[in-house]
Each structure stands twice: as structure tokens, then as C-alpha cells.
N, C-alpha and C positions, 0 to 999 in steps of 0.2 A: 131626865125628861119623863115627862108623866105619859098613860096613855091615853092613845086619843078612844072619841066615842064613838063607837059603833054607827056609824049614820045609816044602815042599810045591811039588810041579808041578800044582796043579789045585784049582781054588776050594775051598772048606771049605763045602757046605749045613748050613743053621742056622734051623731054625723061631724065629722073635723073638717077643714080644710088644710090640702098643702103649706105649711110654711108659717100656717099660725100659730100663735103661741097660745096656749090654754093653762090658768093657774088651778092647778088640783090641791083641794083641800085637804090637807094634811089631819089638823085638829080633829074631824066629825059635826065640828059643833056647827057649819056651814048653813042657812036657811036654802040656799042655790048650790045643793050636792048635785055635782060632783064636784064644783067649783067653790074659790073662797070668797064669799064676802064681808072677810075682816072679824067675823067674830073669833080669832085666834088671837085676837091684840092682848087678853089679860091672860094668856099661856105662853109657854116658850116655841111654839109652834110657829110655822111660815110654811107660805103656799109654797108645792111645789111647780114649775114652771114646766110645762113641756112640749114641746115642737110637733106639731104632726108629718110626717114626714110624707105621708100621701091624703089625698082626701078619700075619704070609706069612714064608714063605723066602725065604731069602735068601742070599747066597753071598760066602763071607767071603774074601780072597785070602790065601793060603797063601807066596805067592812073593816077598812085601814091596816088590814094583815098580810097584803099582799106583799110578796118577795120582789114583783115586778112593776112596782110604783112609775107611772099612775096607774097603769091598765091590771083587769083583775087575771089572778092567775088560779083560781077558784079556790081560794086560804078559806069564804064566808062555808065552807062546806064542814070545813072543820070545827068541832066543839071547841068553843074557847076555856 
């Protein structure tokens, strides 16, 4: 698998709701970051799917380094 693109140096805030599902873009290549809108069709990449479990903000990573997919765990800090 290739890597994906840096879409951002700084978490992505995101009001969620309980119980809905949000697809986090995997690729970078996304025009609607944090989220996918299919531009990973000509990669081997797919969105990944994930539940909010409460409603609050939240902070999605932008940087695609995170250990803790979707939410950022501050990886954009680090020199790639």
C-alpha cells in the first residue's frame, strides 16, 4: 500500500453526534477533509467508518500519521 497525502498539519474540529457514523478519509487526497469523497477510487485506499460514541467535538487528523485513526493523536507534530 502506498502512502497517503498529507491533507493537513493540524487536527480537523468536528461537532459529531451520538451513534452516527462518519467515513474518515484514509487517502488525503479528499476535497471534504476530514471526510471521503471517493477520490481514493484509483488507490488501494477506503474510507474508514467510525461511530461517535457521544456527541462533543472532536478532532479528526488531517496528517494520516495517526496511531489513533480517525481522531488525531498529535503524529502532525512530528517531522516526517
Amino acid at each position: 500500500m502506498s502512502d497517503p497525502v498529507r491533507a493537513g498539519d493540524a487536527p480537523l474540529p468536528v461537532e459529531v453526534e451520538a451513534g452516527k457514523t462518519y467515513f474518515w478519509c484514509t487517502c488525503g487526497r479528499s476535497s471534504k477533509q476530514p471526510f471521503c469523497d471517493g477520490s481514493h477510487q484509483p488507490t488501494d485506499f477506503t474510507p474508514m467508518a467510525w461511530t461517535a460514541p457521544e456527541t462533543k467535538r472532536v478532532f479528526f487528523c488531517a496528517c494520516k500519521a495517526t496511531q489513533g485513526q480517525p481522531l488525531c493523536d498529535g503524529s502532525h507534530n512530528n517531522p516526517a
